[in-house]
Every structure is written in C-alpha cells, then in structure tokens.
C-alpha positions in Angstrom: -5.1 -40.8 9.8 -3.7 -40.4 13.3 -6.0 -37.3 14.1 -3.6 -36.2 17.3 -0.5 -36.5 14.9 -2.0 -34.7 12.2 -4.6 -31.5 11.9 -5.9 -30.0 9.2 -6.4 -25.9 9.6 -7.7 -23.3 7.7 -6.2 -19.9 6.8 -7.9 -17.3 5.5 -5.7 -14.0 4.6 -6.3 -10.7 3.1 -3.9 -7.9 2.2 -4.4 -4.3 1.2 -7.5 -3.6 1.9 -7.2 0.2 2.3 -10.5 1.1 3.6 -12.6 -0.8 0.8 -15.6 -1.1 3.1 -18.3 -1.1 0.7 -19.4 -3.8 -2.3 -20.0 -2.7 -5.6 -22.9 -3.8 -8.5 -20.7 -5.6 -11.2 -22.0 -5.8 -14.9 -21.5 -9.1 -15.2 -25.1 -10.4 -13.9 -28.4 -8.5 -12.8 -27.9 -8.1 -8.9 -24.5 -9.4 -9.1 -22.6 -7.9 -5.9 -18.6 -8.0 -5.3 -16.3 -7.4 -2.7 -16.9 -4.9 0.5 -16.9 -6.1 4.2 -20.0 -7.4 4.4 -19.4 -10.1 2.2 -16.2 -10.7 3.6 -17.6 -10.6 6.9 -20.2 -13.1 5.7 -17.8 -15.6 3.8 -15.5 -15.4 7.2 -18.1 -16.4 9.6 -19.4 -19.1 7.2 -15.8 -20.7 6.8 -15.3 -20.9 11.2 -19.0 -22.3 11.2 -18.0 -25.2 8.8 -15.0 -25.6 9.8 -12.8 -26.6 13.1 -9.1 -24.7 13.0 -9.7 -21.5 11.5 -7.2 -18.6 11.6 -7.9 -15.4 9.4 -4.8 -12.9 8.9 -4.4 -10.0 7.5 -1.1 -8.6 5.8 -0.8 -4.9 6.2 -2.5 -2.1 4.5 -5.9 -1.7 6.2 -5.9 1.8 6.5 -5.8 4.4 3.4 -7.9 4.0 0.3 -11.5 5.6 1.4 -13.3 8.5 2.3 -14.8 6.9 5.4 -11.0 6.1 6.4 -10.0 9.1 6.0 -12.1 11.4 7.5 -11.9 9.3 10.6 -8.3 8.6 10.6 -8.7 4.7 10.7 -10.6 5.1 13.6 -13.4 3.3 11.7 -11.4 0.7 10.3 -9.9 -0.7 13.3 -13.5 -0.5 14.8 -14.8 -2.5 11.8 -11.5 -4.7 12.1 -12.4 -5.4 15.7 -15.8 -6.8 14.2 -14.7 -9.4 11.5 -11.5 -10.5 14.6 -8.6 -11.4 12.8 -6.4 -14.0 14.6 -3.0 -11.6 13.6 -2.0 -8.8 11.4 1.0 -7.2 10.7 2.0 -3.5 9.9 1.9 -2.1 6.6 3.2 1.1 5.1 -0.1 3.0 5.1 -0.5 2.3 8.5 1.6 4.9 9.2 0.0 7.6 6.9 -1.4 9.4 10.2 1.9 9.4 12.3 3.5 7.3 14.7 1.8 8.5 17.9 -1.9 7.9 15.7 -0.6 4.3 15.3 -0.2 4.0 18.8 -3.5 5.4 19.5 -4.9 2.5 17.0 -2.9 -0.3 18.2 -4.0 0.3 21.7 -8.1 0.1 19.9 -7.3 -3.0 18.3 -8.7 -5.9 19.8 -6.6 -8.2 17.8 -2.8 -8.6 18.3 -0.2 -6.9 15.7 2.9 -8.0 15.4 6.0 -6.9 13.7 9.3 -7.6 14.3 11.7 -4.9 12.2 10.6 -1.8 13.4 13.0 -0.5 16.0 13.8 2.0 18.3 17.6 2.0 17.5 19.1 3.5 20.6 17.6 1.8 23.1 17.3 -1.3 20.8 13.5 -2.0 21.8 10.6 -3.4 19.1 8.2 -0.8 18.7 5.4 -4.0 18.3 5.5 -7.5 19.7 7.6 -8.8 17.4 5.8 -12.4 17.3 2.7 -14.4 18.4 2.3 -18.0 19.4 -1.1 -19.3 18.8 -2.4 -22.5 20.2 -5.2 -24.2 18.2 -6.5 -27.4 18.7 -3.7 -29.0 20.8 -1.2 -27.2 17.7 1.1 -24.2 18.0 1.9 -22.3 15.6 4.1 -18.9 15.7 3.3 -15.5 13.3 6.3 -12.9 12.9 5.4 -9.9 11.6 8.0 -8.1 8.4 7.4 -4.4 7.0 8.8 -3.1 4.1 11.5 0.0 3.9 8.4 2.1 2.9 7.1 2.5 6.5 10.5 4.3 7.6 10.3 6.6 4.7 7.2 7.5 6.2 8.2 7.5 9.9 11.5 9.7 8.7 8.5 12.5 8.2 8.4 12.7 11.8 11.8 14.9 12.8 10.8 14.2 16.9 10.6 10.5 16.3 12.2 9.4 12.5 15.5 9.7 13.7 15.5 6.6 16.6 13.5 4.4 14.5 14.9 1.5 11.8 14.3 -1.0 9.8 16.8 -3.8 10.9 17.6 -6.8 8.2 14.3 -8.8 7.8 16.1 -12.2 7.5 18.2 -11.8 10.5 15.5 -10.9 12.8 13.2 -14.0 11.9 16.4 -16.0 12.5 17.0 -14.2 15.9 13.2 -15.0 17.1 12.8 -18.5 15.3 16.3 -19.5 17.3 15.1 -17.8 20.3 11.6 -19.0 20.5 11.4 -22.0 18.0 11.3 -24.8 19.9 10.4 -28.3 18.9 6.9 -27.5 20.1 6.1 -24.9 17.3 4.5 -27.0 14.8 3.9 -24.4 12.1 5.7 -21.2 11.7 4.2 -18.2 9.6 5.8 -15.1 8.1 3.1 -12.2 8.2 4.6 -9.5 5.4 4.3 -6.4 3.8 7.1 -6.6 1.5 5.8 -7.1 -2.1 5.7 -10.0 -4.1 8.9 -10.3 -5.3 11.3 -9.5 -2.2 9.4 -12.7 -0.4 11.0 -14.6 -2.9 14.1 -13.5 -1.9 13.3 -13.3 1.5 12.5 -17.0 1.3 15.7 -17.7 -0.1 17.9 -16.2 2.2 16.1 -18.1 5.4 18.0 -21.4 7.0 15.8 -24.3 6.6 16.3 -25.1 10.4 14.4 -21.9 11.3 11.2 -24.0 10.1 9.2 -21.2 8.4 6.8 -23.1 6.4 4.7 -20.0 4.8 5.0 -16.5 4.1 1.5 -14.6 3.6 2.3 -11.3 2.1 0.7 -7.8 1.1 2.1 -4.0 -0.6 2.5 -5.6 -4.4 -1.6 -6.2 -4.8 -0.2 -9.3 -6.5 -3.0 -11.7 -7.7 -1.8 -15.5 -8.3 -2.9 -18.5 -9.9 -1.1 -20.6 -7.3 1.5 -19.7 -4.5 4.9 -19.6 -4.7 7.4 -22.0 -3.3 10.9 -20.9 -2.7 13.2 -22.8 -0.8 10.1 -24.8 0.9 8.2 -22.4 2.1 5.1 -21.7 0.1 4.5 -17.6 -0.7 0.9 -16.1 -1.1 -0.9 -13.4 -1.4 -4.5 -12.0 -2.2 -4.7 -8.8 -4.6 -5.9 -5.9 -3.5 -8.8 -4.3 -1.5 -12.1 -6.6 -0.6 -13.0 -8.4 -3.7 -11.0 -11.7 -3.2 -9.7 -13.5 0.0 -6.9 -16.1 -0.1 -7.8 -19.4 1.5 -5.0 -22.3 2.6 -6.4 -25.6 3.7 -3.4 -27.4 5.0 -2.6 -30.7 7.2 0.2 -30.2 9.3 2.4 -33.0 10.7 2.9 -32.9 14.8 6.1 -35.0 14.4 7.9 -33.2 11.9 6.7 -29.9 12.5 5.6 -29.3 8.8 2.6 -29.2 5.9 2.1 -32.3 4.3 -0.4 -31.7 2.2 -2.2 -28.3 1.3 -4.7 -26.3 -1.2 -4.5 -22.9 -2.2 -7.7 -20.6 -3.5 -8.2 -17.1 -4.3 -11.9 -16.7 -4.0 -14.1 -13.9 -5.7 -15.9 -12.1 -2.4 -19.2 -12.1 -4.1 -22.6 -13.0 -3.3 -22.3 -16.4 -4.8 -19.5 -16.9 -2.2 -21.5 -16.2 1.0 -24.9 -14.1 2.3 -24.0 -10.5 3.4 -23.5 -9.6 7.2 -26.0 -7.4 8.7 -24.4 -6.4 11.9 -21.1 -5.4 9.9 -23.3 -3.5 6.8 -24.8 -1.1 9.7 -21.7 -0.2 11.2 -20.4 0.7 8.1 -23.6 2.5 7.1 -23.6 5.0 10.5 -20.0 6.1 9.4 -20.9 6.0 5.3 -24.1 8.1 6.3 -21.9 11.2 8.2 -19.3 11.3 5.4 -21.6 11.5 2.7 -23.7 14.4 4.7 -20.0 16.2 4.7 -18.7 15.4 1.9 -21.3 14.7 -1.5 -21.6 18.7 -2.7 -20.5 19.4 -6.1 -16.9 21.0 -6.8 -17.1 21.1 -10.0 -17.1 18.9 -13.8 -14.7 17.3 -16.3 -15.2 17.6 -19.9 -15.5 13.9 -19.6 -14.3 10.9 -17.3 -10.3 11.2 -17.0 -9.1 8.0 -16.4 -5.6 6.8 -14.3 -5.5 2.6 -15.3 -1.7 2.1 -14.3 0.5 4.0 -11.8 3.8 3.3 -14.4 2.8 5.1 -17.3 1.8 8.9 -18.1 -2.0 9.3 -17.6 -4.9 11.8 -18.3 -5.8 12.4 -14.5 -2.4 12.6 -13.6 -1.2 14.9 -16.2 -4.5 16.9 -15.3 -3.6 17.2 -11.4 0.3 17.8 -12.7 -1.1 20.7 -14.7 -3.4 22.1 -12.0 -0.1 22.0 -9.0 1.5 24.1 -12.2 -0.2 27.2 -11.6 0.4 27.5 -8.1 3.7 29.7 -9.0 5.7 30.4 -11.7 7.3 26.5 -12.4 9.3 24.8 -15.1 8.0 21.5 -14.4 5.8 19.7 -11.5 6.8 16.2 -10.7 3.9 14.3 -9.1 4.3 11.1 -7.5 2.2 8.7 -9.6 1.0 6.6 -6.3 -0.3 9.6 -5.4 -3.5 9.4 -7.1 -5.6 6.4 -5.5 -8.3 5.9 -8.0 -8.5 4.9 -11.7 -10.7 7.4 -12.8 -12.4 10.9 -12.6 -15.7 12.9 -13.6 -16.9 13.8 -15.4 -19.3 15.0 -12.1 -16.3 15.9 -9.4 -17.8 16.1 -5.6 -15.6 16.8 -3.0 -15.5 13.0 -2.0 -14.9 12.2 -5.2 -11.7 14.7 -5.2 -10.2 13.3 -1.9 -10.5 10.0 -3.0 -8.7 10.2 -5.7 -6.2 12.5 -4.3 -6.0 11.1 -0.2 -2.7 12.4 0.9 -3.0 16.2 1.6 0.8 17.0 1.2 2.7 20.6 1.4 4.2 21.0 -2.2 7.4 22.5 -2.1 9.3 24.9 -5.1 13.2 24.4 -5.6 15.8 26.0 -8.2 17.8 23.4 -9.7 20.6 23.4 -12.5 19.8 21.8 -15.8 22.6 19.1 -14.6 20.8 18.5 -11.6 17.3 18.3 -13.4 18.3 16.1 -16.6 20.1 13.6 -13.0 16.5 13.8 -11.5 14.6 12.6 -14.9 17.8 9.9 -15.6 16.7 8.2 -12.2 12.7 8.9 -12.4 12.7 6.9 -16.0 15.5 4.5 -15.7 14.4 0.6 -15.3 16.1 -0.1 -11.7 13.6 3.0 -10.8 10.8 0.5 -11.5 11.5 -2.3 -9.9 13.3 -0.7 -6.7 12.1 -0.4 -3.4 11.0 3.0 -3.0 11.2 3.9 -6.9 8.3 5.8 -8.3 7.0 6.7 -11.8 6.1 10.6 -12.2 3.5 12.2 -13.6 4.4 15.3 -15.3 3.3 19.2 -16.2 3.0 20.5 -19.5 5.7 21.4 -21.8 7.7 19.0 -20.7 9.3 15.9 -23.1 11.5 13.8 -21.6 13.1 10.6 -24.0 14.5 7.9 -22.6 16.5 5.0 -24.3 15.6 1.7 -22.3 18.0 -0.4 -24.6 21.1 2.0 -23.6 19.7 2.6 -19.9 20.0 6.7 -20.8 18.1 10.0 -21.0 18.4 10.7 -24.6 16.9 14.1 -24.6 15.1 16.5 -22.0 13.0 19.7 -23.3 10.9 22.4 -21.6 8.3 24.3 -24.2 10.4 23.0 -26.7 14.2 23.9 -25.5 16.4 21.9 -24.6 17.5 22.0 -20.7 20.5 23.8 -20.9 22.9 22.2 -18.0 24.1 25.9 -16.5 20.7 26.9 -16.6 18.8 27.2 -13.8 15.1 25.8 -13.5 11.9 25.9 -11.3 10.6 22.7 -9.9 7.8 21.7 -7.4 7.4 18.0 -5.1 5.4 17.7 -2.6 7.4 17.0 1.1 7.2 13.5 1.2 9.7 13.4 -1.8 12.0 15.7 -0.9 12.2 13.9 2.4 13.2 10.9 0.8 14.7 12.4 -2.6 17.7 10.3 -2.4 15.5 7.2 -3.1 12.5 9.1 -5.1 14.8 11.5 -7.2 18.1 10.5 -6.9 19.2 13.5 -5.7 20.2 15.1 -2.2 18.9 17.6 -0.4 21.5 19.8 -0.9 21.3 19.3 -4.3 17.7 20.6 -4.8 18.5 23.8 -1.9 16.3 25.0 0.4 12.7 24.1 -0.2 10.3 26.9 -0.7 6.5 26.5 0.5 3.8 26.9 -2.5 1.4 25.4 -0.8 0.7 23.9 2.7 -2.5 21.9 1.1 -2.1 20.1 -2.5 -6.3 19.2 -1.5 -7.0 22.8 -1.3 -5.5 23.7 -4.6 -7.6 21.1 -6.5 -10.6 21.8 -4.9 -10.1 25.9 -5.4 -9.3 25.2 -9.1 -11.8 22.6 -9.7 -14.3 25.2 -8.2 -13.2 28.5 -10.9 -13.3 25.6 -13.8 -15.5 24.0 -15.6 -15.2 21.4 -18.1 -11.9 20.5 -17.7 -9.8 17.9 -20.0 -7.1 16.4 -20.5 -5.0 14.1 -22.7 -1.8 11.8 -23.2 0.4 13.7 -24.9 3.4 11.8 -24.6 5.7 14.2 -21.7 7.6 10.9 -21.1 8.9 8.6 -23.8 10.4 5.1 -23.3 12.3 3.8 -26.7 
C-alpha cells in the first residue's frame, strides 16, 4: 500500500454523556467495573499509545445528568473534559441548560475547540461558535462542522434579553455553504459532528449533494445504540448510546487521491475494566469534586414505601405519577402535566437523600397554574398522546396527576374520551392546570397550544426542587402505582 496515498486513522466518539463521571459495580462478575471517566480516560490513552492518527470527538450533551455537574454548573465537566482532550466537540441541547452567557463562560474554559455551525445571531448574521475545524494529521486534512438540534433554541428562547436574535438556520444548507466555501481539493475527509438524533441524520444525509464530500456523520441526543452504522447516501452515520459505559470506535483508511474511506470498521465497545486499566490522575479529579457534593448533599429527606421505578420516558410511570401527584398539592389543580424527560433517573428509594432527589429531578423549573376551557384541555391531551407527538422534534410524553383518564385511539389518530375524578371534561367548562415554564415557553410545540390560549400564567411555585424536597420531608413511606391515567388503544 502506497502509505503517502493512503492512511489509516482512528476515531473514537462519544455522545451524551451528561455528567456520568463515575463507574459502577455490575452484577455480572465479582469486581466487574463499567463505564465512568476513568475507564474512558484509560481506554482513550491506551488507543493514542497503540496507535498513530488518533482523533477522539465528542457529540454534544456533556453537561446535565449528575449531581457533581450540577452543583458546579459544568464547571467540573469542562475541567474534566480538558483532561481526557478531545480533538472537537460540538454543542448539544443541555449545553445550554445554564444560559447562554454560562456557555460562554464554559467555551472560553475549554481547552478543546467547539464547533457549531447553525446557531446564529440573526440580525447581524454572525455564528455564535466557529462554525468548522480543519485538522491536519499526519500529512491528512480533515474538516469537522458542528449541527445542533431545534432543542437548543427552545432553550435559548428562555432567555427574553438574548432568545429573540438567536436561530437555528437549515442544517443542510449551512454544511453546503461551508463545504463550498472551504472544501477544497485538499480536504481529504470531511466530518459532520451532530446533535440531531438518530433518525433526522438519516435524513440529513439524504438531503446533502454528494459533491459536498461529507463522508461521515457522528451523532448524539437519540442515545441510540447500534449494531453497525448507518449508510445513507454514502456517508456512513454513528453513534454511541448514552452516558460513559460504551465508546464508538472507526478505524478507517482514507484515500489522498479521491478524498474518501476505502475501507473501514465500526465497534461499540463496553467501557469496562476488561477494556482498559483505570486512570488515576482523572479518578482524583473527579474524587475532590465527588468528596464536596457528597459533604453537601448525602442527608436524608426522607423514604418510599419501596423503590419507584421510571424505565422509559414514553409511557406512564410510578415515579412520575408520584412527582405529578406531589406538584398537585401545590394549589387547588385539575390536572398537572409533567414533562416526562424531566425526570433523569430510572428509579427512586426507597431511602431518598437530597442527592438522590436532585438527580432524579435536575431541572429546578418555576411551575406555573393556568385556567383553560374543556375545548382547550381535551386540544392539549389530543396533541400530548397523538403518534406525530412521539416521533416529533420537540414532542414530549406527559406524566400525569391523579384522577385523570385520558383514552386515546391510535388506530383512528383521536382522543376518544377525557375524564377528571370520573367526569367527563365538559368543553365550556373551565379547568385548572399547572406546567412548569419551560413548556409554556414552547407550548406551541410541547402542548399544541398558544399562549394566549392557556392566559396568563400564574406563579405556584418558583422552585419544583423545593416542593419535593418539603414534601418528601412531612412524608414518609410514600408509594405509588400505574394506574392507567393514559390509555393508548
């Protein structure tokens, strides 16, 4: 093989991490250790040891997911990002969970370059990130663009100062506006960095002209797991999960003539201690910020009746009917819809320290009361439960409070029946609900209804954290079942 004509490289990518610092004992074997960043740290350093092109990339999503995150505001993840050096990364929604300005602040601590090319200051037409990177390695250049989803400006709209200038411009056109600007015979290998989901990369893929040369698109937001990539319209699509307990790995050989992979391999490796020795240097770090949250943080709130469990975000579960129940005594409320994705772990108790509680519950959100018609309520549940909901970006599945029983028929696409303590929503009527004020911000998308539609929002509460851990404090041995509130025929 002509070795200046052809190279091999390896990529290494992660997506979604969201804070998951730490490994955890699995059952499988006695002193059997998976995923955290030690490991990962461990496999990463072994890989550009034994190898000679190396590039590890990371696809949006560091931030969010963990105590240690949170209480530092991802001040402690970019630190612990600067340590393991990614090559690239690009955005992803959550890393806008602490504001614009915050992201600013965390870019600037980054010693690694993010990229991004779809976020943009409208009026003045500017890129709020560099939109692209050109890497040379080994003689080889190859160019990363950097795509984020329409989530990220549902979140930015939360800032009234700064919301308004920014937005998302069509992902497809700007890859074509920077691959014809910049894509020059000399770019040998050109990746898309996204945070898109799984299945809008496949369509992203198809849209893109074959003479823009994208060869691969690495993507996050879906925590999609695969046997083997993807590969739509030439361009082969991956992506590695969710959190620390797998890393993607591409071993490619890329042609210098044609500007294109000629031959390549695709793993998704277990992060586990068969996989690679831990890092040392990377384990303290971790351990100085682990060791100041836990002082703070590991006192008892309070107890279950027994482990409440949350398994899948599209489907009515005991924790979240529990938390939906708790937001219900806040005022006098027909129903409390609770954004499903709102509750970040899978399970509960049946001991509840306050960790435990913000964990599970990261996003401390205002929750806001509205009076609505029954018209306007049985249009909110017709959107929430309808199938386009699902798949949409920017649907959400609800948790809801009790006494509600909502039917929905998915062969005729319809709400078949809607009642409250039995009745049935009466479409004069007029009715008590509660969101919190990310939805109503984006209700059009999350509710299918406008803001004038639901009124003027009332304030219950400026701190859905404070009213769990109050409640959770005045009562013990707390349960709570699947009863059924929403019903797919």
């Amino acid at each position: 093989m002509n070795t200046e004509r052809f190279k091999k490289f390896t990529i290494l990518h992660s997506n979604d991490m969201h804070g998951d610092f730490l490994a955890e004992a699995s059952g499988i074997a006695e002193g059997h250790v998976i995923g955290g960043m030690s490991l990962l740290s461990g496999y990463i350093n072994k890989v550009r040891q034994e190898e000679k092109n190396v590039l590890f990339v990371i696809s949006g999503d560091m931030l969010q997911g963990s105590m240690i995150d949170t209480e530092y505001k991802g001040l402690s993840t970019m630190e612990i990002m600067n340590y393991l050096a990614p090559d690239v990364v690009t955005l992803g929604n959550h890393e806008l969970d602490y504001g614009l300005p915050h992201l600013l602040f965390l870019e600037k601590m980054a010693n690694f370059p993010i990229v991004n090319a779809n976020l943009y200051i409208k009026k003045y037409n500017k890129r709020l990130m560099n939109p692209y990177l050109i890497l040379n390695v080994d003689g080889f250049d190859i160019m990363f663009i950097g795509i984020v989803t329409e989530e990220a400006l549902r979140t930015l709209k939360l800032d009234r100062s700064i919301g308004t200038f920014v937005s998302l411009e069509d992902a497809a056109a700007e890859i074509g506006k920077i691959c014809n600007a910049y894509k020059n015979e000399d770019i040998d290998l050109t990746v898309i960095l996204t945070h898109i989901g799984f299945e809008e990369d496949k369509k992203l893929a198809a849209m893109l002209d074959p003479e823009l040369g994208v060869d691969m698109i690495i993507g996050g937001h879906s925590h999609t797991f695969l046997e083997q990539p993807a590969e739509v319209n030439n361009i082969l699509i991956a992506q590695a999960g969710v959190g620390t307990d797998q890393i993607g790995r591409f071993d490619i050989i890329v042609d210098d003539d044609t500007n294109s992979i000629v031959e390549w391999k695709w793993q998704l490796l277990p992060v586990d201690n068969n996989l690679a020795e831990p890092d040392p240097n990377i384990e303290a770090l971790i351990a100085t910020f682990k060791e100041e949250v836990d002082r703070k943080y590991n006192r008892l709130v309070g107890r279950l009746a027994r482990k409440l469990t949350h398994p899948r975000r599209e489907e009515e579960t005991e924790l979240g009917n529990l938390i939906a129940d708790i937001f219900a005594q806040c005022d006098v409320l027909d129903i409390v819809l609770l954004a499903s994705g709102a509750i970040r772990g899978s399970e509960l108790g049946p001991l509840v320290t306050l960790s435990d509680l913000k964990q599970v519950f990261p996003y401390d959100n205002t929750l806001y009361k509205f009076r609505v018609s029954g018209a306007d309520l049985t249009k909110i549940f017709t959107h929430i439960m309808s199938p386009e909901n699902k798949i949409s970006d920017g649907g959400e599945y609800f948790q809801v409070s009790k006494g509600i029983q909502a039917v929905y028929n998915n062969v005729e696409q319809r709400l078949e029946s809607l009642m409250i303590n039995g009745e049935s929503v009466e479409e004069d009527r007029e009715y008590t609900i509660s969101i919190d004020n990310y939805r109503y911000e984006n209700c059009l998308t999350k509710l299918g209804v406008t803001h004038e539609e639901l009124g003027n929002p009332k304030v219950i509460s400026k701190s859905g954290q404070d009213v769990l851990e109050e409640y959770f404090g005045r009562h013990q041995n707390l349960n709570s079942h699947i009863e059924g509130r929403l019903i797919y025929k």
